[in-house]
TIDREN-972225 format. One record per atom (N, C-alpha, C): x, y, z. Coordinates in pm, whole numbers, plus 50000, padded with zeros to 5 digits. Example, Ala and Ser with C-alpha at 12.3 -4.5 7.8 and 13.67 -1.06 7.14 Angstrom:
<rs>
513194943150780512304955050780513204967050780512854977550708513674989450714512905000350787
</rs>
This chain:
<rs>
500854988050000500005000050000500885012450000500845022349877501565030149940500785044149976501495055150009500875068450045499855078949968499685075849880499355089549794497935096349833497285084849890496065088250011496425094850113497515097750169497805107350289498825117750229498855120050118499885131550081498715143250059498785156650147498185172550196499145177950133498035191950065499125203950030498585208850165498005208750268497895216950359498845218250467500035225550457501055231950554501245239750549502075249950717502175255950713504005259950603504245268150588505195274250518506055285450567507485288750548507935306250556509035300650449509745317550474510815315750363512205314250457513225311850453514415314050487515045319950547514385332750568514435346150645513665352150745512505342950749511665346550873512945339751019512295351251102513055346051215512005340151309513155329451401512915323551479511805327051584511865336951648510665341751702509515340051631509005341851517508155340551431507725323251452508095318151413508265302351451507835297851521508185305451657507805299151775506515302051788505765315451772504835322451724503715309851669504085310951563503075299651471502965281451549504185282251636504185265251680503255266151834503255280551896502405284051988501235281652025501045290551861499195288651825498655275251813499785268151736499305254651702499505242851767499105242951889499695231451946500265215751891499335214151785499445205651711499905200251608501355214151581501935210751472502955205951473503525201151408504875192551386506145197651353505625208151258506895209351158506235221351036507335232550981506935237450916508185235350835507285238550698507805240950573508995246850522509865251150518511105260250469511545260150319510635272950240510805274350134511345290350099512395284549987513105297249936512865301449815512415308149731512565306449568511575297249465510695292749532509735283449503510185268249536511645269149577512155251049598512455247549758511595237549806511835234349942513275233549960513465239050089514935238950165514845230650274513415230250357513775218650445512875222750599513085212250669511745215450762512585220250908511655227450993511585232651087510895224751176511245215451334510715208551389510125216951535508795214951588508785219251727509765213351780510375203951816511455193551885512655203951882513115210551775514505210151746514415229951827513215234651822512975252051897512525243952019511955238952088512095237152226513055228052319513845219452246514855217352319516335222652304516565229852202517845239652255517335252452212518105262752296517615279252293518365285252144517105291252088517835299751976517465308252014518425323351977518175338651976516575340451897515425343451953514355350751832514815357751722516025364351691515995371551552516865366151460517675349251511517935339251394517105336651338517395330751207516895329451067516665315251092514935313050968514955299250996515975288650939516265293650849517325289950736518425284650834519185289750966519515283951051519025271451132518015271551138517645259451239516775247651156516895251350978516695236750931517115225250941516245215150941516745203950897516005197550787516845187050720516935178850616516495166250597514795164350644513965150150643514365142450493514395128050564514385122050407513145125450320513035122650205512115127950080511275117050048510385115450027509395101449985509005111149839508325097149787507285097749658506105098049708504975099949613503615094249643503065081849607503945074249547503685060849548504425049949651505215057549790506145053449846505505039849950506285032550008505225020550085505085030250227504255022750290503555033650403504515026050534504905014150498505815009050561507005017450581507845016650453509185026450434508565037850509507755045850451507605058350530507255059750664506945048950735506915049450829508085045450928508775038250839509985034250910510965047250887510965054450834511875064250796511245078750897509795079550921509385091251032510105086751118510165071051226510655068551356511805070051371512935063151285514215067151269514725081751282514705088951171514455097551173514075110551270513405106251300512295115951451511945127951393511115126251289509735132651168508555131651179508265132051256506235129951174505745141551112506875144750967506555153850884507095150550807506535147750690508165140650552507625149850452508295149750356507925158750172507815152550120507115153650015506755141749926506785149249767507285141749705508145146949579507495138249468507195145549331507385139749242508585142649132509555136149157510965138649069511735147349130511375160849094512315165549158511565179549225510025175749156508885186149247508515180449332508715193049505507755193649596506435194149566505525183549615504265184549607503225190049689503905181349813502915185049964503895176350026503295172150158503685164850268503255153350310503105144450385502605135550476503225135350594502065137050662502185134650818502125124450934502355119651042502955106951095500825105851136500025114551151498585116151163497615109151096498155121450933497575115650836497725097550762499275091250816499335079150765498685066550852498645075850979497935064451090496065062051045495575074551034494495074250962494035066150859495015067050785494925058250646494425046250654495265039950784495585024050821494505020150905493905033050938493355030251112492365016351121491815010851030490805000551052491674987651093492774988150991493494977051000494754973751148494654985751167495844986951324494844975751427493834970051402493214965051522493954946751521494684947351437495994932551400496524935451527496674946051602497734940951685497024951251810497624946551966497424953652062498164961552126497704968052263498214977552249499714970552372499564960652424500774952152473501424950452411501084948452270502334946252132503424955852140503464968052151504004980052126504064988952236503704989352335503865000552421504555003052509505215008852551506645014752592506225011552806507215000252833506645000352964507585007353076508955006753041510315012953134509855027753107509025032753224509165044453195509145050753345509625061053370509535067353460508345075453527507785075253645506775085953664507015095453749506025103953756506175114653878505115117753963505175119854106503825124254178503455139654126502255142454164501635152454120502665166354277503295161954293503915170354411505215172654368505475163854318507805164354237508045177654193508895182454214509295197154198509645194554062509115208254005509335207253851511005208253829511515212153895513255206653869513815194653872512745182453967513385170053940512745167853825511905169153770511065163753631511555167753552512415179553499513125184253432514395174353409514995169253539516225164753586515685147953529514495144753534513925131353496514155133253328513645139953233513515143653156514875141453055515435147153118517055146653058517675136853063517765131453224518745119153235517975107353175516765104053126516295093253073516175097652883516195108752847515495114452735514725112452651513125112352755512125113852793511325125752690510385124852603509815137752589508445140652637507945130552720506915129852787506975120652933506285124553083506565118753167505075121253246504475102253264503085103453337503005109553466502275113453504501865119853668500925111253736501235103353846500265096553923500665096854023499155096854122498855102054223498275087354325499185082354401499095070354424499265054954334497755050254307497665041554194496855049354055496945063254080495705068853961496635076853871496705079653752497425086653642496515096053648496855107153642496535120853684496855132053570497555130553562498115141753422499335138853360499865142153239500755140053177502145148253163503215153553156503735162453122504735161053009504885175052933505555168052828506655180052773507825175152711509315184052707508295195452668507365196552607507185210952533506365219852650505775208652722504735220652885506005222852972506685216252981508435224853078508615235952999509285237152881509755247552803508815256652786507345256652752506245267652766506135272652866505895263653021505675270153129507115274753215508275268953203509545275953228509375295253171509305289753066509705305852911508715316153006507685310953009506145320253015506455325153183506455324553286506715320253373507625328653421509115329553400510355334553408510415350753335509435345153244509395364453160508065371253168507155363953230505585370953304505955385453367506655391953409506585404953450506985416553346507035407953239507275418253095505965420953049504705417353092503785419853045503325423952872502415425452815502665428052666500895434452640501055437152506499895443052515499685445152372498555444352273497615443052153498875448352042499715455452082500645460951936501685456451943502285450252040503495440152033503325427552088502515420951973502305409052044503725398552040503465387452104504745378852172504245369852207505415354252104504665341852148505545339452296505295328752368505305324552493507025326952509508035326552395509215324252430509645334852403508905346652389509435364952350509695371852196509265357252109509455363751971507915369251943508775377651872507675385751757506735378551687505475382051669504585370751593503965380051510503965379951375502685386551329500855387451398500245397351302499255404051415498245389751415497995381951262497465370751248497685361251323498515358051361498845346951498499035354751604499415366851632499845368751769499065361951885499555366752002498515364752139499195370052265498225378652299498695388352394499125382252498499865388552617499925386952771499385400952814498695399352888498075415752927498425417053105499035408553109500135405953255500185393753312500645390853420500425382653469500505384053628500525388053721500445392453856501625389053921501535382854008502855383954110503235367054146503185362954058503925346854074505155347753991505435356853946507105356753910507565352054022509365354254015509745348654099511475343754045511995339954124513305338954110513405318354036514555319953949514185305153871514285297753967514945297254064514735283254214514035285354269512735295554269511555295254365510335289854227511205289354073510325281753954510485269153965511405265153976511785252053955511635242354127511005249054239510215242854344508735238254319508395247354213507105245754211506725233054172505205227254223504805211954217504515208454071504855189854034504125193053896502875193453860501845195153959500195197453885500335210553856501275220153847501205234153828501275232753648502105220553567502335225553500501735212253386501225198853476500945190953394499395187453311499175185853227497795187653113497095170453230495535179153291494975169453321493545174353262492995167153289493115147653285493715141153219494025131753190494965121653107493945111653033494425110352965493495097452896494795079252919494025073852943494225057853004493105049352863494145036952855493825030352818494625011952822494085000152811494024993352880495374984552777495884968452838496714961552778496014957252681494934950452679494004944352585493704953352465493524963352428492894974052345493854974852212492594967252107493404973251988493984986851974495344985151848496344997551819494685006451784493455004651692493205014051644492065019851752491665008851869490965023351949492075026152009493425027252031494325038652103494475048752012494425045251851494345056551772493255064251770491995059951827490675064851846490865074251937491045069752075491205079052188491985091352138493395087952093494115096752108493905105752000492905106951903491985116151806491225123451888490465116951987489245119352068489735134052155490825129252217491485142552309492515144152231493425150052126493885155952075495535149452128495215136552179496735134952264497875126152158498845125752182499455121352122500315107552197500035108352329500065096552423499095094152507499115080652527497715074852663498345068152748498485067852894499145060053002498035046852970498835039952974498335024252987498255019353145496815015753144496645008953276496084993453258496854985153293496464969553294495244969653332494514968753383493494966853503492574976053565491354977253605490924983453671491564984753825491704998053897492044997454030493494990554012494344993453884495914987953896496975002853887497834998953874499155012853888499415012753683499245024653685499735029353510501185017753524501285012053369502735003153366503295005153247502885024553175503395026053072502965032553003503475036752910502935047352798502305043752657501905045552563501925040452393501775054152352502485059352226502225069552140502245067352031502085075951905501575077151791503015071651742504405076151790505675066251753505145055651768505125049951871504625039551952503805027151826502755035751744501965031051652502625032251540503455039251485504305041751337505235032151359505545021751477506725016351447506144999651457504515001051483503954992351474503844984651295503574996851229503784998951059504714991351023506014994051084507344987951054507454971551072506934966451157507164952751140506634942651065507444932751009507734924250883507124912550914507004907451040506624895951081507764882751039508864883551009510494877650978510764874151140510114862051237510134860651364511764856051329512464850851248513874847751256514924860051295515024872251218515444883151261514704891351329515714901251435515124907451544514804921451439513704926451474513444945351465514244952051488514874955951433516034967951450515614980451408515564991151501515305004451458516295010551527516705021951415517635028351462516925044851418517415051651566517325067151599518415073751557518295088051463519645095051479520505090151349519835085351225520665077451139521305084651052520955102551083521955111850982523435112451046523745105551186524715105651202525785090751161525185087151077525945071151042527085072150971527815082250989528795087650898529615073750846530205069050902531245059350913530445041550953529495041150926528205028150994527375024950904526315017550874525565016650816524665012050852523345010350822522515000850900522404983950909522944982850775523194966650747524374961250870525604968250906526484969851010525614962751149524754975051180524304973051289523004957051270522704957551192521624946651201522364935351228523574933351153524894918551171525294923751292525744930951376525884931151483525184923651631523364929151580522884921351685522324909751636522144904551508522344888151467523654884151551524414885751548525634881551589525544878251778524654887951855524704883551939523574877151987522384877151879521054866951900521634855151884522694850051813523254838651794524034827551886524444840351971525234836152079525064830752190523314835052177522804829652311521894817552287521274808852274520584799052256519394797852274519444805552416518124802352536517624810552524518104825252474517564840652470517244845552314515924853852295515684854652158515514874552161516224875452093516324891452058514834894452004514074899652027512534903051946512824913751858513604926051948513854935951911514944944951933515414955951877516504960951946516784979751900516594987951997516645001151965517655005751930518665014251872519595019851863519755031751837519905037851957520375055451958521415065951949521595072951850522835080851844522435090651863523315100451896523085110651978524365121051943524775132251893525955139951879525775150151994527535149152066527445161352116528595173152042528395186352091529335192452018530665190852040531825183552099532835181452085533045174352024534325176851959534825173051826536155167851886537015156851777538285157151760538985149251666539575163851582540355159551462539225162351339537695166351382536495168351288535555157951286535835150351373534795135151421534125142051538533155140451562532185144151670532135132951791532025140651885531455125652014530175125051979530265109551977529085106551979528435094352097526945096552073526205092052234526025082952198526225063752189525285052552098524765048252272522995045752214522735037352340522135025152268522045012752306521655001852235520404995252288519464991952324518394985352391518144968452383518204958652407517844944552360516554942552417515364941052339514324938052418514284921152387514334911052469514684899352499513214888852532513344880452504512464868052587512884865752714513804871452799514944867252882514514887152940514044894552883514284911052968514764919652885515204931652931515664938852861517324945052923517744942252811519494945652817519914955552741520784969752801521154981752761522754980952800522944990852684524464995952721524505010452627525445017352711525625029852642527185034952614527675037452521529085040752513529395055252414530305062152486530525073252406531865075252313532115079952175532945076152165533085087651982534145087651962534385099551831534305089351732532625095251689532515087851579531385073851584530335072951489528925062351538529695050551541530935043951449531025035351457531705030051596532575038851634533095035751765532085032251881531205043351858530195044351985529375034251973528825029651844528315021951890528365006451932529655005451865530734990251915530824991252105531165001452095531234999952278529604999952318528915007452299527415005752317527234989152341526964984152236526524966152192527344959952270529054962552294529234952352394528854952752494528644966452568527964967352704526824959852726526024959752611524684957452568524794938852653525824932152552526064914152508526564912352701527344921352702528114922252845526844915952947525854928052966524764926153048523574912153031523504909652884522734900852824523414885052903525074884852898525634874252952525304873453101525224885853162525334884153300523854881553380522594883053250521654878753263520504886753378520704901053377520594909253457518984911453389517754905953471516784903053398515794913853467514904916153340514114927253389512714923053316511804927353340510274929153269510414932953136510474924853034510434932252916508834938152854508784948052800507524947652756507254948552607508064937252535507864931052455507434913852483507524913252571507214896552624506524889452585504914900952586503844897052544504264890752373504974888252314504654886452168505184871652172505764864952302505964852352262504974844052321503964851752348502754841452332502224839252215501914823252173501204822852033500604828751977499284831652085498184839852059498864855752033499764863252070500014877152006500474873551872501284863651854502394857051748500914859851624499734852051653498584849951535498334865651499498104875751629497884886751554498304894151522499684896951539500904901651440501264895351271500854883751323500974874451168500174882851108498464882851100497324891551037497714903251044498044912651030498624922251065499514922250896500484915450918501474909850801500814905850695499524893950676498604893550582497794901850530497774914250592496544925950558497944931050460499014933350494500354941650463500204934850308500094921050289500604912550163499334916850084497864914050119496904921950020496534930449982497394941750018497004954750045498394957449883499304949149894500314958549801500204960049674500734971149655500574977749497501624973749412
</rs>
């Protein structure tokens, strides 16, 4: 099946030269957008992510043309598979879609779930949903959640309040309510309007602050504050049993883009699922001989490849007998030090196992280095048998095994 049913001319757009403030402006208004357009001359230059303006600080009067980036390019006859495997990798749920060497429109990680949505009910929501996750009480000072945030890198973290999920928080409600918050005594008013992070917005998007009173405050009397100050409640919950497409239902229903998973009535949340969560559901082949390999961060493969890494963890599914690799994450990560013009780089590796889940992380100049030390840490831990809850487990029951298979059979009648 491929895309040409989810390819929109409807995006937003600027040119090269709008600044950053502006940006933030338009990603303000829209809670719901992804990614804008970056066009110069009539020929796309490349997209602008909410992700990439709220987690590091740019000046408001840089250019967007600065803070592009360079999504891979699809067709409109592209498989919805590939494209979906290429949003998660990647970290897009905004691609371009080209015919030859014309921009057409886009597809969105939204619009392709839509497409599918009848057929996502092949698999559940135990299949796929992210269970190692961290939470927070509705009381945690928004500086440890921040501090949670980072050291796990986290872009969303549940809030529960005993055994009840309570609200959600997510990298972009820190960075809104930090920004907003810290610069509230600048007050603003109908002719200079200002999105939440102090840029300039045209008068069409603007949105005023017409003050805010006396909860300013010094950033360590911000960063005490509790997290129900800053987290989106109610939350939406949904159960282990529940097909992928009513989680795609719900999360249409409230506009969310994650649902805390609760096993049970009267049980403790044991996890998250998101719309990644569901795009990487797309991706699997049903090939129970080789493990799932997805890899994060793959513009940094300078010196690696992906075929590399896939013989890598064959190599150590092999090794073990008793233990079956299902799946396996792989994260790169650049930081800005350099040496010699090679970058450090962050590899973290994940093994989700029949046996648990086994990690290692290694840093090192250059993906291929990093991520060789990564994987052995990885095989290191796998030997020492350091066993944990995987929450992939669920798939070596037969019964998930049948509806992943269907899943794979809808995939085979469906192709063009």
């Amino acid at each position: 099946m491929d895309i040409a049913d989810a390819v929109t001319t409807e995006y937003v757009d600027v040119n090269p030269g709008t600044r950053v403030g502006k940006l933030r402006g338009i990603f303000d208004e829209d809670q719901t957008l992804e990614g804008i357009v970056v066009r110069g001359e009539g020929k796309f230059d490349g997209l602008v992510t909410r992700k990439e303006l709220v987690s590091s600080h740019h000046d408001p009067d840089q250019k967007a043309q600065s803070v592009v980036r360079n999504p891979p390019k699809v067709s409109q006859d592209e498989d919805v598979r590939e494209t979906a495997r290429l949003m998660v990798e990647n970290e897009f749920k905004l691609l371009p879609v080209f015919d030859g060497d014309r921009f057409v429109g886009v597809v969105t990680a939204d619009d392709l779930l839509e497409m599918v949505h009848e057929n996502l009910a092949a698999l559940d929501v135990s299949d796929v949903y992210t269970q190692d996750v961290v939470s927070v009480e509705p009381d945690t000072e928004i500086g440890e959640v921040i501090h949670v945030v980072r050291t796990h890198k986290f872009t969303r973290v549940p809030v529960v309040d005993g055994t009840d999920a309570v609200g959600m928080i997510s990298l972009y409600d820190l960075v809104e309510f930090t920004t907003r918050e810290l610069n509230q005594e600048q007050g603003g008013n109908a002719n200079n309007a200002q999105d939440s992070f102090g840029g300039g917005v045209s008068k069409s998007q603007g949105r005023t602050h017409g003050g805010w009173g006396e909860r300013s405050g010094s950033q360590a009397k911000l960063l005490a504050l509790p997290a129900r100050d800053v987290m989106n409640s109610p939350c939406a919950t949904i159960g282990l049993d529940a097909g992928l497409d009513e989680a795609l239902g719900e999360m249409n229903e409230y506009g969310y883009s994650s649902l805390i998973v609760v096993p049970d009535d009267f049980e403790s949340p044991s996890g998250i699922v998101t719309t990644t969560d569901l795009l990487r559901a797309l991706t699997w082949t049903g090939e129970e001989e080789v493990a799932d390999v997805q890899v994060f961060g793959v513009t940094l493969l300078d010196d690696l490849d992906r075929g590399d890494i896939a013989d890598r963890v064959d190599e150590i599914d092999g090794k073990y007998e008793k233990m079956d690799i299902l799946e396996a994450n792989v994260r790169f990560h650049k930081h800005k030090e350099r040496h010699r013009g090679t970058p450090l780089i962050q590899c973290t590796v994940r093994l989700f196992t029949d046996e648990g889940i086994f990690s290692g992380t290694g840093e090192e100049y250059g993906a291929r280095a990093a991520f060789k030390k990564a994987a052995n840490i990885a095989e290191e831990n796998a030997l020492e048998n350091k066993k944990r809850a995987s929450p992939r487990n669920q798939t070596t029951n037969e019964g998930e095994r049948e509806r992943a298979a269907s899943l794979v059979e809808w995939w085979t009648a469906n192709e063009t």
